[in-house]
C-alpha positions in Angstrom: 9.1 42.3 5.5 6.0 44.5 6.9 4.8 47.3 5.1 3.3 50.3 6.7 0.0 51.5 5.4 0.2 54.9 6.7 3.8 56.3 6.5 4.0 56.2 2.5 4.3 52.7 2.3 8.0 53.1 4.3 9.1 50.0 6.8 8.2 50.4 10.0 11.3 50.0 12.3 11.4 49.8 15.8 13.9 52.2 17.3 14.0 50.5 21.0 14.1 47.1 20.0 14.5 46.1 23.9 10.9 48.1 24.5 8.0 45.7 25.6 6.0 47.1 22.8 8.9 46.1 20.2 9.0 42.7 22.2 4.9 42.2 21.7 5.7 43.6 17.7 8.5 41.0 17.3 6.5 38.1 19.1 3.1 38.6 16.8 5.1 38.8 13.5 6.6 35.0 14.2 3.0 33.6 15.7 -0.1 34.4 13.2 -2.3 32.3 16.7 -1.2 35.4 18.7 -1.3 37.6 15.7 -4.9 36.9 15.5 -5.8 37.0 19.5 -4.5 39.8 21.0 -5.6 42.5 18.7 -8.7 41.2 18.6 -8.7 41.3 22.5 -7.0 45.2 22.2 -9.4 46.2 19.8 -12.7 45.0 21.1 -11.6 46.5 25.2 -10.5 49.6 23.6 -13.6 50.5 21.5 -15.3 49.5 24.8 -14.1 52.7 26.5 -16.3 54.4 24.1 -19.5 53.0 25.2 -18.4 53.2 28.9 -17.9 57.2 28.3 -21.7 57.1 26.1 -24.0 55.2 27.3 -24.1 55.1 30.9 -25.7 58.4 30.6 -28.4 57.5 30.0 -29.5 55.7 32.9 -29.4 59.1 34.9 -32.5 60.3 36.3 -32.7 63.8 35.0 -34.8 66.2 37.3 -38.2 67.3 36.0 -36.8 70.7 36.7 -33.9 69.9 33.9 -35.5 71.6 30.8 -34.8 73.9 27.7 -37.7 75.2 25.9 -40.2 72.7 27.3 -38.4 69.6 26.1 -36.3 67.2 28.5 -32.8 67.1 29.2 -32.8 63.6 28.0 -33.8 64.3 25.0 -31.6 67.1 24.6 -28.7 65.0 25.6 -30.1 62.3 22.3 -29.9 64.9 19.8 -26.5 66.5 21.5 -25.5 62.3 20.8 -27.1 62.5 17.5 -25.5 66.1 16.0 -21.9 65.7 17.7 -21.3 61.9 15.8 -22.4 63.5 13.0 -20.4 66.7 13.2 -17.1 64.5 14.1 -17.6 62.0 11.0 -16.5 65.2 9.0 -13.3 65.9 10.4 -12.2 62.8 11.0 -13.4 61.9 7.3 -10.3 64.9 6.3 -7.9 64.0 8.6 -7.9 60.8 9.8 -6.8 58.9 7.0 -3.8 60.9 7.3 -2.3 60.0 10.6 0.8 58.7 10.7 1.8 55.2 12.7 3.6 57.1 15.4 0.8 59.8 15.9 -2.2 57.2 16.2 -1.4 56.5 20.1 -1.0 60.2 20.7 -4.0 60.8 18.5 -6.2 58.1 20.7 -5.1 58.9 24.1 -6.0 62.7 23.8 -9.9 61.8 22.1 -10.3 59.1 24.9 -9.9 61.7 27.4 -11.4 64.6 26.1 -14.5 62.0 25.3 -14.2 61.0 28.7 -14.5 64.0 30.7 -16.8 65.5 28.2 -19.6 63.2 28.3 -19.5 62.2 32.0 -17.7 64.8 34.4 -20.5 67.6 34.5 -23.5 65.6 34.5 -23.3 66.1 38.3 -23.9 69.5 38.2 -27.0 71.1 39.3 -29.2 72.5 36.8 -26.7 74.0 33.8 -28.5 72.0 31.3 -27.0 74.4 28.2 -23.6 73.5 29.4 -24.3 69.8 30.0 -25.8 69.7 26.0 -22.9 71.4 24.9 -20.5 69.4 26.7 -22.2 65.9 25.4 -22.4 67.8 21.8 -18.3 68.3 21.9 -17.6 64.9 23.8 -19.6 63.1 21.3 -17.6 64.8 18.5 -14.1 63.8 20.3 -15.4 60.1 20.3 -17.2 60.0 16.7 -13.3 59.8 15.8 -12.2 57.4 17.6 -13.3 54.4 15.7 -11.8 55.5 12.8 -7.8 55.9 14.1 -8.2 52.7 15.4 -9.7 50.2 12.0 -6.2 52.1 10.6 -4.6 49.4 12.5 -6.4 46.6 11.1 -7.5 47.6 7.9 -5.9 46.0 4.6 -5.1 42.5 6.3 -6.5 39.0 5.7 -7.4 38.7 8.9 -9.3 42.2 9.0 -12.4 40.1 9.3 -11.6 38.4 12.3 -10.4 41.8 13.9 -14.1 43.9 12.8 -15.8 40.7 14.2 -13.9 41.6 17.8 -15.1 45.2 17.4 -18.7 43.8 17.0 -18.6 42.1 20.4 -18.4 45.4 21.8 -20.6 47.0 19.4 -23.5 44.4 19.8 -22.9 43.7 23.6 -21.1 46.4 25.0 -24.0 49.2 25.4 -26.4 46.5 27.0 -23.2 45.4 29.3 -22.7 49.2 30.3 -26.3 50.2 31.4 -25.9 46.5 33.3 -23.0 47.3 34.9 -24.1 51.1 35.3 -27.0 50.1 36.8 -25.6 47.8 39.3 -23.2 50.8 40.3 -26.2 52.9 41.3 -28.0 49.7 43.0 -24.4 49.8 44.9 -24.9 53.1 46.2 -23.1 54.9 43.7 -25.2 58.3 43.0 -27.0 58.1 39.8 -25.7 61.6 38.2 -22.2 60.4 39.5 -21.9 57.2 38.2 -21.0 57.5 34.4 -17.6 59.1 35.5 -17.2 56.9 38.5 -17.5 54.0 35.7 -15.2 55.7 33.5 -12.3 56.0 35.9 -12.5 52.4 37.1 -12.2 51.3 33.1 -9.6 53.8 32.4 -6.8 51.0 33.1 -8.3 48.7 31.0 -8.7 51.4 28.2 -4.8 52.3 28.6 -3.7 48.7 28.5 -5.5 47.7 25.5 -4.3 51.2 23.5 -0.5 50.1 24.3 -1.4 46.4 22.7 -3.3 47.6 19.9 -0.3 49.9 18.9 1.6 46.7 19.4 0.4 45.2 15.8 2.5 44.5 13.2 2.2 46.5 9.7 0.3 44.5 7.3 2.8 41.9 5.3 3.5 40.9 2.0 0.4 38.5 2.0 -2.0 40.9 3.6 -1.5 43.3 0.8 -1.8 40.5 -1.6 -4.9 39.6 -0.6 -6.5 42.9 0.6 -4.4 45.6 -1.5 -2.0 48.4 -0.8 -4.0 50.7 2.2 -1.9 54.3 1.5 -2.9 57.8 2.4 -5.2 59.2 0.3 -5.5 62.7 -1.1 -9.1 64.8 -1.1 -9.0 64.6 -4.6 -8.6 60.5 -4.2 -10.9 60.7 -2.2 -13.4 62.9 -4.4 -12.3 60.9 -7.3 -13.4 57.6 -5.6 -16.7 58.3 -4.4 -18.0 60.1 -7.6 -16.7 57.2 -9.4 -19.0 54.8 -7.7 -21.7 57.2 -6.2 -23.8 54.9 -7.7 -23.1 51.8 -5.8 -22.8 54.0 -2.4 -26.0 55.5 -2.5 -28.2 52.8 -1.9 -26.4 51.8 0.6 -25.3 55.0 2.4 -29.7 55.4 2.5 -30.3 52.4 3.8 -28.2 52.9 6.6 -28.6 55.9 7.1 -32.4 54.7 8.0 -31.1 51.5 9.8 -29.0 53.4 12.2 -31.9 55.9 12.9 -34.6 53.1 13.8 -32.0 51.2 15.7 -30.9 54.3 17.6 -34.3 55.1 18.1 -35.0 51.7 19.6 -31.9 52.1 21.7 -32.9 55.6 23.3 -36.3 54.1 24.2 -36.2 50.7 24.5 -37.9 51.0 27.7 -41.2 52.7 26.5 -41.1 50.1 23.6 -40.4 47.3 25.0 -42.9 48.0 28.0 -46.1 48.7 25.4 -45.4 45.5 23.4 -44.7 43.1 26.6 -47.6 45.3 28.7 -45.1 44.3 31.6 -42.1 46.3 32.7 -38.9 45.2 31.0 -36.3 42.8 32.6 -32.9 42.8 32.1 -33.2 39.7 30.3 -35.2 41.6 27.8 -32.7 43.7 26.4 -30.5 40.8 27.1 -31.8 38.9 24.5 -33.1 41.8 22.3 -29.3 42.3 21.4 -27.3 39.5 22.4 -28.6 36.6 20.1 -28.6 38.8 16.9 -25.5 39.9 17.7 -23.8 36.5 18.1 -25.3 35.5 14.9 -24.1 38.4 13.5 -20.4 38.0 14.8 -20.2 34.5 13.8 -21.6 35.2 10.1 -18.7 37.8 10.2 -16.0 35.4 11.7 -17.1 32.9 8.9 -16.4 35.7 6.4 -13.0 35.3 6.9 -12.9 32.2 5.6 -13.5 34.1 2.0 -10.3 34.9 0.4 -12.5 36.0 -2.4 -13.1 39.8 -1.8 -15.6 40.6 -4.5 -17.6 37.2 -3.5 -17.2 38.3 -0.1 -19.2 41.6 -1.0 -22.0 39.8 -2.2 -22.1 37.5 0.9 -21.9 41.2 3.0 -24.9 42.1 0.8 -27.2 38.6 2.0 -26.5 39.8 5.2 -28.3 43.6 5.1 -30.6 41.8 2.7 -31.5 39.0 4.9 -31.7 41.1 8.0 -34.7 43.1 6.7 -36.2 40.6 5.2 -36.1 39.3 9.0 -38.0 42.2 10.5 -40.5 42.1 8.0 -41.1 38.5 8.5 -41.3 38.7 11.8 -43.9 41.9 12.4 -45.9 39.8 9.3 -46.2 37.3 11.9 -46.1 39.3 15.1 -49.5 41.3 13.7 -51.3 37.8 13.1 -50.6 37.0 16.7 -48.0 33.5 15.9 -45.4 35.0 17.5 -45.1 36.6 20.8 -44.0 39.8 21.7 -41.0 38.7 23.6 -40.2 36.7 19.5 -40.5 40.1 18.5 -38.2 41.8 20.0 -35.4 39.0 19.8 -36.1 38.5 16.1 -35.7 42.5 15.5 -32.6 42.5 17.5 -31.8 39.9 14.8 -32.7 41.7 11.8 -30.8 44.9 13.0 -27.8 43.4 14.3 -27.2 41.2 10.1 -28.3 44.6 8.6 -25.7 46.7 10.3 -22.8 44.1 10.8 -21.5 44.9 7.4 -20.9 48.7 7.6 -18.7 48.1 11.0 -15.7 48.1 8.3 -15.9 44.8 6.7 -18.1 46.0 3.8 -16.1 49.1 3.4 -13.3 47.0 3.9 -14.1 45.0 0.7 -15.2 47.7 -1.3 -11.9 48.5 -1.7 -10.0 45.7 -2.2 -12.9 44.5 -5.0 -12.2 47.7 -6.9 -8.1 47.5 -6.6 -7.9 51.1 -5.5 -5.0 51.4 -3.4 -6.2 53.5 -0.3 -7.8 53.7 2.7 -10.8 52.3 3.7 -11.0 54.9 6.6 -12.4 57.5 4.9 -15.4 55.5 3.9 -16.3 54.5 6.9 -16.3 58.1 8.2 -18.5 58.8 5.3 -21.3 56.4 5.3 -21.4 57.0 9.2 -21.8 60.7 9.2 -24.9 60.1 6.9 -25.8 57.7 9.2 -26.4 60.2 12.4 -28.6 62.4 9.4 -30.6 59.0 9.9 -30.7 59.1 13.3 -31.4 63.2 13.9 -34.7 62.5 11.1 -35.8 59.7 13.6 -35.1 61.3 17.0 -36.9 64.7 15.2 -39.7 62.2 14.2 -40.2 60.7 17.3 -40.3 64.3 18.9 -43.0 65.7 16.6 -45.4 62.8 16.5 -48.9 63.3 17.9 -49.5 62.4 21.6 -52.2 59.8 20.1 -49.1 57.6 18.3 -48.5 54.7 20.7 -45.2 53.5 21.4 -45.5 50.1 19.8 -47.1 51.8 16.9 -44.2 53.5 16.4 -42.0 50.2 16.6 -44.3 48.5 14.2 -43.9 51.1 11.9 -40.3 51.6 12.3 -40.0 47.8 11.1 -41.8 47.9 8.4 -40.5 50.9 7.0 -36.7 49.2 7.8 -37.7 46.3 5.5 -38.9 48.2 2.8 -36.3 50.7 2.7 -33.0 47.9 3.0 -35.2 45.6 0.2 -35.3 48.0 -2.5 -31.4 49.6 -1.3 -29.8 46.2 -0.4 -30.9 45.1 -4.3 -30.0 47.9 -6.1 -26.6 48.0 -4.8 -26.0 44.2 -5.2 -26.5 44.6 -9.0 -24.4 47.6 -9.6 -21.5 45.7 -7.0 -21.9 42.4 -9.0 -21.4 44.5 -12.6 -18.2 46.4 -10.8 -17.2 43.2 -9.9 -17.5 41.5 -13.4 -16.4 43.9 -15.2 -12.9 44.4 -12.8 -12.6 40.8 -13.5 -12.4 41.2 -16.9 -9.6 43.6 -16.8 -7.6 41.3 -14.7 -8.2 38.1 -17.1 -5.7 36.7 -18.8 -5.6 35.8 -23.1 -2.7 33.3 -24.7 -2.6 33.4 -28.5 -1.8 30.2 -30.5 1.8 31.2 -30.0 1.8 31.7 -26.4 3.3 34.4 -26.2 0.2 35.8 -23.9 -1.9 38.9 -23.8 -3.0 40.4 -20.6 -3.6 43.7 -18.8 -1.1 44.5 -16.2 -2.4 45.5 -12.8 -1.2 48.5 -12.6 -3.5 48.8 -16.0 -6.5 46.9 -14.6 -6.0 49.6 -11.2 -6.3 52.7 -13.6 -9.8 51.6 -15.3 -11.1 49.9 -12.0 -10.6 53.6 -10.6 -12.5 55.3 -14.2 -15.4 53.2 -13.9 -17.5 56.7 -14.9 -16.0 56.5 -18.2 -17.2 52.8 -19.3 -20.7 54.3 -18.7 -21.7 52.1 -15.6 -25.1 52.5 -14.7 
């Protein structure tokens, strides 16, 4: 039996049973090999349209004349990036997590168009650099929801793991594969101002294959919900409810990455005036390369190996090693970088490295877990859309930081800096919230364990009992 975690927990049932979508439904259900392969392929090409429509744009070469009170379009177009992700996490915070199962296709299609054209189809115009920011403000608010309707599809399942690790391909690799494959358009003759939406249109097929597999999935099973909980709709007040109960386990780490995000944006917008002070050599391909690409695989496979963890509360803790362990990675690193061991070239790789185990776990999984550690029946959805809106507040404070510094502040001062202030800040956040989570934890646990008195006749707390004071955790006085 498959239950649906979006339609008030009612069966899904295909009506055209003889459809090639019911076929690819019907064939996943009976193989849990294909079950696990080809939404991980739909979900990791499909997020991929995102970064096709996002960050070719940023290999334009914006006139000198293309300026708004003295600053550069390029600029403008960051903090356009910065506000309209931000501004989308809100809405799609509301309403996401109430989309049904037969409006998420509907729902995708339309933001992966309007995202598309946005962001890419006037940055051929001549001059209009107020309508260029507004139209990367507004495409940027069409895509900010896109990730969220799509982790409804594999949220709640014991393989959800495996499935977050697929989006992470495209989140670690896919923006240094775009400006790859962006600049090789414009090597190819492609114009430079024309090339994001030439790019866009020759992915579109891929981006409309991968939607009509992803909608494919199965609803999560009797086991899935076993292992991960019920995923339902959630009200506001749920929703309210959920996050003042444990404000004090989501604030730590809602700060530290918020602060991650803004130094890794930061690094991302101007990589090549970084990378080009520290290596006092222009930057090769294989520099950003290997800036992303090794921390991201490690990251990946630490995620693909959380899988493994059936566990979800000791899966939690492991999410927490990883932001730990990523700043204490950076910090170690610059430590070393400062007293000349390393070079500059370890540098970069080993920040890429820190970065990519810091962020991993807020692509869903931690999120993910949250949830299913505290037995709230839910959605992780709106979670996600709330720790990333105060993510882009991180990223606007170090974009507005970067704008205001003195012309004397170097560029690799600003990196070094930036590091340092990343381990510090995910230290003290990443430990604070792994002792409130381990209390939750423990003290969930005890709800759920089970007493036999001398005549056996048992004594334990039913779930549905250990749910209700998992979700009061305010009123045992956890602090």
């Amino acid at each position: 039996m498959e239950i649906d975690n979006s339609d008030n927990n009612t069966e899904y049932i295909d009506v055209n049973n003889d459809t090639l979508k019911a076929k690819l439904r019907n064939t996943m259900s009976k193989s849990s090999t294909l079950m696990i392969i080809l939404p991980s392929i739909a979900i990791a090409l499909s997020y991929m349209g995102t970064y096709v429509a996002k960050y070719p744009l940023f290999l334009v070469e914006y006139s000198d004349d293309d300026v708004l009170f003295n600053i550069p379009l390029k600029d403008w177009l960051s903090y356009a990036f910065t506000v309209g992700f931000f501004i989308g996490k809100w809405p799609a915070y509301k309403f996401v997590p109430s989309i049904t199962r037969a409006q998420r296709p509907k729902v995708l299609i339309v933001l992966f168009v309007l995202t598309s054209i946005l962001l890419t189809g006037l940055l051929p115009l001549q001059g209009h650099v107020p309508i260029k920011i507004l139209s990367v403000l507004f495409g940027c608010i069409c895509c900010s929801a896109i990730f969220g309707v799509e982790f409804l599809y594999f949220e709640g399942r014991a393989n959800g793991d495996l499935y977050i690790g697929a989006v992470n391909i495209t989140v670690f690799f896919g923006s240094s594969l775009c400006r790859a494959i962006g600049a090789a358009l414009i090597r190819g003759g492609v114009k430079d101002n024309l090339m994001p939406f030439f790019f866009v249109i020759l992915y579109s097929p891929i981006t409309a294959i991968s939607l009509y597999c992803l909608d494919a999935i199965p609803n999560p099973n009797t086991s899935d919900v076993a292992a991960m909980g019920e995923r339902t709709i959630m009200s506001s007040q749920e929703k309210s409810a959920f996050i003042s109960n444990y404000i004090k386990g989501l604030s730590p780490l809602l700060i530290g990455y918020a602060y991650a995000c803004g130094f890794r944006f930061l690094r991302d917008f101007y990589a090549f005036e970084c990378y080009r002070v520290l290596l006092k050599r222009e930057p090769e391909p294989i520099d950003y390369l290997l800036a992303d690409w090794i921390g991201g695989l490690i990251a990946i496979t630490s995620l693909f190996a959380m899988s493994r963890v059936k566990d979800s509360g000791r899966a939690l803790m492991l999410l927490h090693c990883l932001f730990i362990g990523g700043a204490t990675i950076v910090g170690v690193a610059v430590f070393l970088f400062e007293r000349e061991i390393i070079t500059p070239e370890i540098l970069i790789i080993l920040v890429g490295l820190g970065l990519s185990l810091s962020i991993t776990p807020f692509s869903g999984s931690l999120f993910d877990r949250i949830m299913a550690s505290t037995r709230t029946k839910g959605t992780a959805t709106f979670l996600i859309n709330f720790g990333d809106a105060f993510a882009y507040i991180g990223v606007f404070l170090s974009l507005a930081y970067k704008t205001s510094r003195s012309d004397d502040v170097s560029y690799q001062e600003l990196f070094i800096t930036g590091c340092k202030a990343f381990t510090l800040i995910l230290l003290s956040t990443g430990i604070l919230s792994t002792i409130y989570w381990a209390r939750v934890i423990k003290i969930i646990a005890g709800y759920e364990t089970v007493e036999v008195d001398d005549d056996n006749t048992g004594l334990a707390l039913t779930q549905e009992t250990a749910t209700q004071e998992s979700q009061s955790l305010e009123e045992h006085k956890i602090s």
